[in-house]
Each structure stands twice: as structure tokens, then as C-alpha cells.
N, C-alpha and C positions, 0 to 999 in steps of 0.2 A: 338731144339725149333722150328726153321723151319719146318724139318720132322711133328713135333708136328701139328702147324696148317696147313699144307697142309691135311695132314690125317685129320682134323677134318672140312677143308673146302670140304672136298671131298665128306665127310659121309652128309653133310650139303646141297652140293648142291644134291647128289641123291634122299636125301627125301624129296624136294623139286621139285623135278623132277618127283615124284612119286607124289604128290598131284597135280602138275602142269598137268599134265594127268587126272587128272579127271575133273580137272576145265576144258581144254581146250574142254572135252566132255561134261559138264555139262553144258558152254556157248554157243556150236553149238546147242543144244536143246534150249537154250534161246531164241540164234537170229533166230531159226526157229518158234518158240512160238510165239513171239511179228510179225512178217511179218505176220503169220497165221492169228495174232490176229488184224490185220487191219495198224499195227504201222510200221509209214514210214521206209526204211530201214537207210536214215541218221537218225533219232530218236532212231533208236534202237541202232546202233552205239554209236550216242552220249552218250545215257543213259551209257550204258558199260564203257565209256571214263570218265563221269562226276559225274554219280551218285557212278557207283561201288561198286554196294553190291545187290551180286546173289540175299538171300531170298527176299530182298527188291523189288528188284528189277523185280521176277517173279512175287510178291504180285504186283504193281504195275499195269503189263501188264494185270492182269486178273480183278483188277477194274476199269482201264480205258474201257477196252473193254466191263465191265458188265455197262459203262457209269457214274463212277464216279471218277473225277480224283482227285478232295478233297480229297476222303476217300482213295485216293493211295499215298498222300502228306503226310497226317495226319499218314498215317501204316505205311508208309516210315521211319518217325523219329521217331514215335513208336518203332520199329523194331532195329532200327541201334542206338537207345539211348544207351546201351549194349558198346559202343565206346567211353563213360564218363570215366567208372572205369578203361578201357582198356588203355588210355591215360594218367592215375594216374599212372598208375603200371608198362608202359614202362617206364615212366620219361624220363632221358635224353638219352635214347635209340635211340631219334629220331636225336639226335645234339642239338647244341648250338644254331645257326643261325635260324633266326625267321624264310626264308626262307625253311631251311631242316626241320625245324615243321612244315609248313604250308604243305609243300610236304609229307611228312610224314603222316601226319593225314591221307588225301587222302587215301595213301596206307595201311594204320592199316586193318586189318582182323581177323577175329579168327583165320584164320589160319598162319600168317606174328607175329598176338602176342603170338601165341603157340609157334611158331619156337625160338622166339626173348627169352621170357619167360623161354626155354629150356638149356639157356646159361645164368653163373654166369654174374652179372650187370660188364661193361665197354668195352672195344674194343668187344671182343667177341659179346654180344649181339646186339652192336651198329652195326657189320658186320650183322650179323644173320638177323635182322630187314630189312636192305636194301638190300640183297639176295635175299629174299623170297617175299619181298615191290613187288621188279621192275619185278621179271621173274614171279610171281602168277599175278601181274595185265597185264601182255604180254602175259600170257595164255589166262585167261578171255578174252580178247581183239581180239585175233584171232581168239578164237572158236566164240564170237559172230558174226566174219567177215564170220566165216565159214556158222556157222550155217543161214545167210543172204542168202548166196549163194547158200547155199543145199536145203535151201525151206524146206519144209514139210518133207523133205526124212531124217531127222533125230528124231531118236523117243523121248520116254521120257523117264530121266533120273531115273525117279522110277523104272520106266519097265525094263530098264538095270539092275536097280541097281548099279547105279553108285550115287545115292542118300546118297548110305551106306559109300561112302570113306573118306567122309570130315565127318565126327564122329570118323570114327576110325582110321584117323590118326592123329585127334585131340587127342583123348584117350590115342594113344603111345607116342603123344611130350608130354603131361601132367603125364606120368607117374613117371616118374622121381623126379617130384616136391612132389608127394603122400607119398614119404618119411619120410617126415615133421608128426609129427604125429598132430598138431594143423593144418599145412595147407589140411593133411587129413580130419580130424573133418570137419571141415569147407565147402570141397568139398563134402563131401559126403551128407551133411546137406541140403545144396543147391539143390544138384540133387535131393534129395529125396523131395523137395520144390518145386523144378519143373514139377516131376513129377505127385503130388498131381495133380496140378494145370491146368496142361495140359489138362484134359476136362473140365474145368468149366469155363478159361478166353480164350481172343481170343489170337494169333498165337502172339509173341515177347511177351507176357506177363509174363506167367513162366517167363524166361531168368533174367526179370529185377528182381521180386519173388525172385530169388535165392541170391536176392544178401543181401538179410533180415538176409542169416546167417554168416553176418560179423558184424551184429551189436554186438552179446557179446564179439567178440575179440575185436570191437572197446573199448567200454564198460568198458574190464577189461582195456584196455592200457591206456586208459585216467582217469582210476580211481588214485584220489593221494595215494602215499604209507601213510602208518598207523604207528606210532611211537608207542610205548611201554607207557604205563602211569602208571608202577610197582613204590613202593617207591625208592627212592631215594639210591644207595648204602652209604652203614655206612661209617665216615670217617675212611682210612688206609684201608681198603676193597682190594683196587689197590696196596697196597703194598708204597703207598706213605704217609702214618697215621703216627702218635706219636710212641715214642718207648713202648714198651709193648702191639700193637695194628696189631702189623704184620709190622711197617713203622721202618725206621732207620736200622742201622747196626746188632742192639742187639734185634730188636723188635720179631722176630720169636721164639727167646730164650728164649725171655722175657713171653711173651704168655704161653713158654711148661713149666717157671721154675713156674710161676705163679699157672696152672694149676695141677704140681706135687708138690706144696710145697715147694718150693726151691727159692731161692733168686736169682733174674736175674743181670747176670753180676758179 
């Protein structure tokens, strides 16, 4: 059983290791972003520390700077609303302690609830969560320190392509769960809701959209079950009737002598 979860905290921390790698790249393009972009470097910092949520948070840098910093508050929680359902579905993933939730929340991610997500509900997940919680927001955090220091000399994340990693390894921790052939439906349903959507509303919209095809699972689960409203069965029906009716010791006999002419019993 030990053997057991060392090999499964090992597969656990690498592929965290592996995402952790893109973040740490994906944050040095940030904190070089936001300096570029006028934003003090304790600010940008900060932001990485308090706000913590990349898309959000590069949406942010680029309407401060285009001079609105309302409409970066307002996309902000736009954006990161997506952290409601995410909190319904960890449940007690994060702990008991009002504390380890309050901590927790902070750390939630797509990619910390994909990890968490990946692993059957209790100890397992509850590890998985704070694994990938503490060392994804240490990545974030240093590549922002990095990319502070690097200045302008780090490029963009598009342009690498490093844009591409946090999808697809979202993709491979969710794959697993695509089993389900309802929580397939469902997945698939969304995406394709999203991707409608995607030219017509602005950037976090899709996301919250997809979440429209859980409404007939909700739907069916909360519908009441249906009782039967046939007549009534005939009495002895059950085998518990009159004798000559199927009920009693003699009644089955009674029935066949009945039915051939014969005298029962």
C-alpha cells in the first residue's frame, strides 16, 4: 500500500512539474509585461501574490495601461467567476478548517482543480489539491519575480508557444473523468457552447456559457420519481388470496382442478 502511494505521489508530483514549467515561463512573460506596461514592480508582484489568476490578471495589465482600471476590476471577476462551480465540485478537497478554505480558495486554479479532480474524492484528492495548490502558485510567483528582473528580454508566451501547455494538460488530467458517458455528454456539450460563443461575447464569457449544459442533468436529478397509476392488483394475485384464488396451501390446486373440472382437494 505504501509502494502504492509513493508511485502515485511521484506520477503526481511530475506532472505537476510539467505544468509547473510552463507557468514559471508563462509568469516571467507577465512580470515582464506589466514593468513594460508602466506597473510598479512591487505591484506586479503583489498582484501575482494576491490576485493569482494569470488570464485575469494579463487582462488586467492591458486595461490598466489602455487607462481603465474599473473595466480590469469588473473582467477580473468576470473572468475568474468560473471559481463558483470549481468550489462546489472540490468540496471538502480543500479541508475541514475554515482556515485550510480560506487558504485553499486562493490556491484553486484550473489547473490545481484538474489535478484535484483526477483523483477519487478523500485523502487522495485532498493531497492532489495541496500539491499542485502550493508548488503551481511557487511557480507563478517566481517566474513573476523573474520576469521583473529580466525586463523586456523575455518574449511572449504566444510567440513561444507556451500559450498551448495549460490546455493540454488540462485535456490529459480530464481525460480520464471522459469515461463517464453522462459526464462525457455534458463535456462535450459545453465545449461545443463555448466554442459557438467565442466570436460573438467577450473573453471569460464562453467559459461561464458552458456551464448551461448542466442544466438537464440538473433537471433530470431534481425531477421526482413517477409511480405507476395501473389498477390495483386482484386480491391473491401475490400468492397471499383465498383458497381457490392462488392463496392458501390448496389454492394453486384449487385454481388447476377448478379450471379442468375436477374437485379441489
Amino acid at each position: 500500500m505504501r509502494t502504492a502511494y509513493r508511485t502515485g505521489d511521484a506520477r503526481l508530483l511530475r506532472d505537476i512539474a510539467a505544468i509547473g514549467a510552463a507557468m514559471l515561463a508563462v509568469g516571467a512573460s507577465f512580470g515582464a509585461v506589466a514593468v513594460a506596461a508602466g506597473l510598479p514592480a512591487w505591484a506586479t508582484l503583489a498582484m501575482s501574490a494576491l490576485v493569482y489568476a494569470g488570464g485575469a490578471q494579463f487582462m488586467a495589465v492591458g486595461l490598466v495601461a489602455a487607462g481603465s482600471p474599473l473595466a480590469a476590476v469588473l473582467a477580473g471577476l468576470l473572468l475568474n467567476a468560473r471559481h463558483l462551480p470549481f468550489g462546489l465540485a472540490l468540496g471538502g478537497a480543500l479541508g475541514s478548517r475554515r482556515g485550510q478554505r480560506l487558504l485553499g480558495s486562493h490556491l484553486m486554479t484550473d489547473e490545481t482543480t484538474a489535478f484535484a479532480l483526477a483523483r477519487p474524492a478523500g485523502p487522495g484528492r485532498h493531497r492532489a489539491f495541496w500539491l499542485a495548490g502550493v508548488l503551481l502558485f511557487l511557480a507563478w510567483n517566481a517566474g513573476t519575480a523573474l520576469g521583473v528582473l529580466a525586463g523586456g528580454a523575455v518574449g511572449d508566451p504566444a510567440a513561444l508557444g507556451l500559450d498551448a501547455a495549460f490546455p493540454a494538460g488540462l485535456a490529459a488530467l480530464l481525460l480520464p473523468s471522459l469515461r463517464d458517458r453522462e459526464t462525457r455528454r455534458v463535456a462535450l456539450t459545453g465545449a461545443g457552447l463555448a466554442v459557438l460563443a467565442t466570436p460573438l461575447l467577450p473573453a471569460g464569457l464562453p467559459v461561464l456559457l458552458a456551464l448551461a449544459a448542466l442544466v438537464p442533468l440538473l433537471l433530470r436529478r431534481h425531477r421526482p420519481p413517477t409511480t405507476p397509476t395501473g389498477p390495483d392488483p386482484a386480491p391473491g394475485s401475490d400468492g397471499a388470496g383465498p383458497a381457490g384464488t392462488g392463496g392458501g396451501p390448496h389454492g394453486d390446486r384449487a385454481g388447476r382442478g377448478a379450471r379442468a373440472g375436477d374437485v379441489p382437494c
